[in-house]
C-alpha positions in Angstrom: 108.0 142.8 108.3 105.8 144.6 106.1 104.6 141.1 104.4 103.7 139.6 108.0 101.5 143.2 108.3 99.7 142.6 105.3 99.0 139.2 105.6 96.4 139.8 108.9 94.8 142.6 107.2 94.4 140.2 104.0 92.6 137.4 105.9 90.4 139.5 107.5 89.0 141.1 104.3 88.4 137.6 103.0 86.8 136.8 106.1 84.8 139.9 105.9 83.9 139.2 102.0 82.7 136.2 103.3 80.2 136.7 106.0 79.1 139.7 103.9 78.9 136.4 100.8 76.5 134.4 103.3 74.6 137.0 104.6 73.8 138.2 100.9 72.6 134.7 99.9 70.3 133.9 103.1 68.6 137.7 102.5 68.1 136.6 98.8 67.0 133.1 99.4 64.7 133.8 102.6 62.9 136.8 101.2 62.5 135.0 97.8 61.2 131.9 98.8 60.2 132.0 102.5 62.6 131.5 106.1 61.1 127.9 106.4 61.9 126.9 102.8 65.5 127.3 103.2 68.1 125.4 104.9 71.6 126.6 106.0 73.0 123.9 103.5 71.5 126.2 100.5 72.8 129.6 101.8 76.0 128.1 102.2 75.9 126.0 98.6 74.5 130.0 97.0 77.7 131.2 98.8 80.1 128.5 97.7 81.5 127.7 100.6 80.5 124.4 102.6 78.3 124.3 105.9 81.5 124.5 108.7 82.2 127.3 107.0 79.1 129.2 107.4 78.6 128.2 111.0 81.6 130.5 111.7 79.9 133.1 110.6 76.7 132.9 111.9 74.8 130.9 114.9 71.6 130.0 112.4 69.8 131.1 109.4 67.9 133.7 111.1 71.2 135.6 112.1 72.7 135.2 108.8 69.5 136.9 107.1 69.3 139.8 109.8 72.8 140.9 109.2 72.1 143.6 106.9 70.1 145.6 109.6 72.4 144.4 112.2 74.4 147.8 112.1 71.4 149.7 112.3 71.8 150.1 115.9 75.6 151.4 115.3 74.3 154.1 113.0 71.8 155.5 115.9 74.5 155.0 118.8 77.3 156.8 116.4 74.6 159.9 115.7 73.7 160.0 119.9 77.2 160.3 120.8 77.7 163.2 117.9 74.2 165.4 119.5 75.5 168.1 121.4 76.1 167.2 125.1 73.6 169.9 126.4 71.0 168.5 124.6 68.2 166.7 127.1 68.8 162.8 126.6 65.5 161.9 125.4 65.5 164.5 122.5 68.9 163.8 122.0 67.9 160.1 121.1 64.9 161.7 119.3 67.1 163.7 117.1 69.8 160.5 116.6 67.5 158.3 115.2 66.1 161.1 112.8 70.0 161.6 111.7 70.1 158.4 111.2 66.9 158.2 109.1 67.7 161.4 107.0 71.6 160.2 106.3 71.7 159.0 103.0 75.3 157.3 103.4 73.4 155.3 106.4 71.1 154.3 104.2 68.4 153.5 106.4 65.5 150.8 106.6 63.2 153.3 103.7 65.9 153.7 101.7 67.5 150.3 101.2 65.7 147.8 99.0 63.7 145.0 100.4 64.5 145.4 104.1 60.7 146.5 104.2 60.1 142.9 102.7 62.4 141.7 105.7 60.9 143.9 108.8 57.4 142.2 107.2 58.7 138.9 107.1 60.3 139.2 110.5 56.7 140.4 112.1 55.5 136.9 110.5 58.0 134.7 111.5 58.4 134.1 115.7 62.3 133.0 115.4 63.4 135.3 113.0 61.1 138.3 115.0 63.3 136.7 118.3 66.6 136.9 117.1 65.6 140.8 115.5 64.8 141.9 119.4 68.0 140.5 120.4 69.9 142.9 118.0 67.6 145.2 119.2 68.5 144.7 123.1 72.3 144.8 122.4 72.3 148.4 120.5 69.9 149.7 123.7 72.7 148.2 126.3 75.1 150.5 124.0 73.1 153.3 123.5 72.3 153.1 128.1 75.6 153.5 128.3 76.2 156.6 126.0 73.5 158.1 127.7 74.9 157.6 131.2 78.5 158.6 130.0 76.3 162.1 128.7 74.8 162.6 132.3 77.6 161.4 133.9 76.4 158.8 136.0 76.5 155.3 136.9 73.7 153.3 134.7 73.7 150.7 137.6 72.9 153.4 139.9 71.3 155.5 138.4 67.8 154.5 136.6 67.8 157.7 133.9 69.9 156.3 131.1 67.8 153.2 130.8 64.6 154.8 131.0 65.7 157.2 128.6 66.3 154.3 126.2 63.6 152.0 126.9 61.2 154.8 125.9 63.0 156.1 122.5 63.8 152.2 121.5 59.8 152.1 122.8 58.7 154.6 119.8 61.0 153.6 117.4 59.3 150.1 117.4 56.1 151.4 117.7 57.0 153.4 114.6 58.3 150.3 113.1 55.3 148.3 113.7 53.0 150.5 112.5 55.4 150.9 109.0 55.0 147.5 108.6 51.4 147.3 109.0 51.0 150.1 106.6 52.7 149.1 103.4 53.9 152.4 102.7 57.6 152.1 103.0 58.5 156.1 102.2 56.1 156.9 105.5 58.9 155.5 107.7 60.5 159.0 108.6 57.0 160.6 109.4 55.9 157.4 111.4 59.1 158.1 113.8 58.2 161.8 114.3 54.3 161.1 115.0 55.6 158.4 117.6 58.3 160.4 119.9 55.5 163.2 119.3 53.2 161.0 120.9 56.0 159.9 123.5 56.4 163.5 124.7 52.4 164.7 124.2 52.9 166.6 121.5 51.2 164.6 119.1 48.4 166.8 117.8 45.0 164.4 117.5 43.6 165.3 113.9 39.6 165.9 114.6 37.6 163.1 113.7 34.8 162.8 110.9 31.4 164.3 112.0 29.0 161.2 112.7 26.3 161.5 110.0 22.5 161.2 111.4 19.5 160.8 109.2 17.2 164.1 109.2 14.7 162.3 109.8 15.6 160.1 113.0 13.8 160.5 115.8 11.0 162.4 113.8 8.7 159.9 113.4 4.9 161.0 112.7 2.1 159.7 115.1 
């Protein structure tokens, strides 16, 4: 009896050791040498397991490559449903996402090597940046439905929970984007703040340079 218990609970970890195998090869393989220089054949050959194998596992290449940030959305969703239930749902996503970013068992997108390298790659790359938002749009349809559960409402009814979402997913992409674009992959945590700032019109606009003028413009002799 105890055998038959065991032997479930064996396969999966071998199942689990394996997708965790392939997804580890196509990060390596992609970021090394490009997503259109590698077929699914070579992540499953890196892997040592043959091509069947891998496609049940993963639906393509891109998937397979985007599986280390798939849980991402987990991490935020487990942090909103720990926020305190009087807390107003916008700032509670606020504050879940910074949890998230500040957890150093989560390990978040700053603090876990080359997933910069990845977020880059995936702004570059129009079926790797497609299959990204589709991660993306599953964790929101999770995290609507915490937030509705914390107002107590029907999210087919009620519009709040999704608007709530679709404007704290909003600034966390924004955020995202503009980490990307800066190559700076410590500002992550500050580029999140300045963007739900700027979501809730708090964002303070720092003065701009003084526009120099010549002394002598506009004195011209006669």
């Amino acid at each position: 009896m105890n055998r038959e218990r065991k032997t479930p609970e064996r396969r999966s970890r071998k199942a689990r050791r394996t997708r965790d195998t392939l997804a580890q090869a196509a990060f390596e393989l992609v970021l090394d040498r490009g997503l259109r220089e590698v077929t699914v054949e070579e992540i499953a050959e890196r892997a040592d397991v043959d091509r069947r194998t891998f496609s049940r596992y993963f639906t393509s290449k891109e998937a397979a490559v985007l599986n280390s940030v798939r849980g991402d959305g987990d991490r935020i969703n487990d942090a909103l449903r720990a926020r305190p239930a009087g807390e107003p749902p916008l700032t509670a996503y606020r504050r879940a996402v910074l949890d998230w970013l500040a957890d150093p068992e989560a390990q978040a997108w700053h603090r876990r090597p080359r997933i910069f390298e990845l977020l880059v790659l995936a702004e570059e790359e129009p079926t790797l940046y497609a299959a990204f938002h589709h991660i993306r749009v599953d964790a929101q349809e999770d995290s609507v439905a915490i937030v509705a559960e914390r107002l107590g409402v029907d999210p087919r009814q009620d519009i709040r929970p999704a608007v709530t979402v679709a404007a704290g997913a909003g600034a966390l992409l924004a955020a995202q984007a503009a980490w990307v674009r800066g190559g700076c992959p410590e500002e992550l945590p500050r580029l999140v703040e300045r963007a739900f700032d700027a979501l809730s019109g708090e964002l303070v606009q720092e003065p701009a340079e003084p526009a120099s003028h010549s002394t002598t413009e506009g004195n011209g002799t006669s």
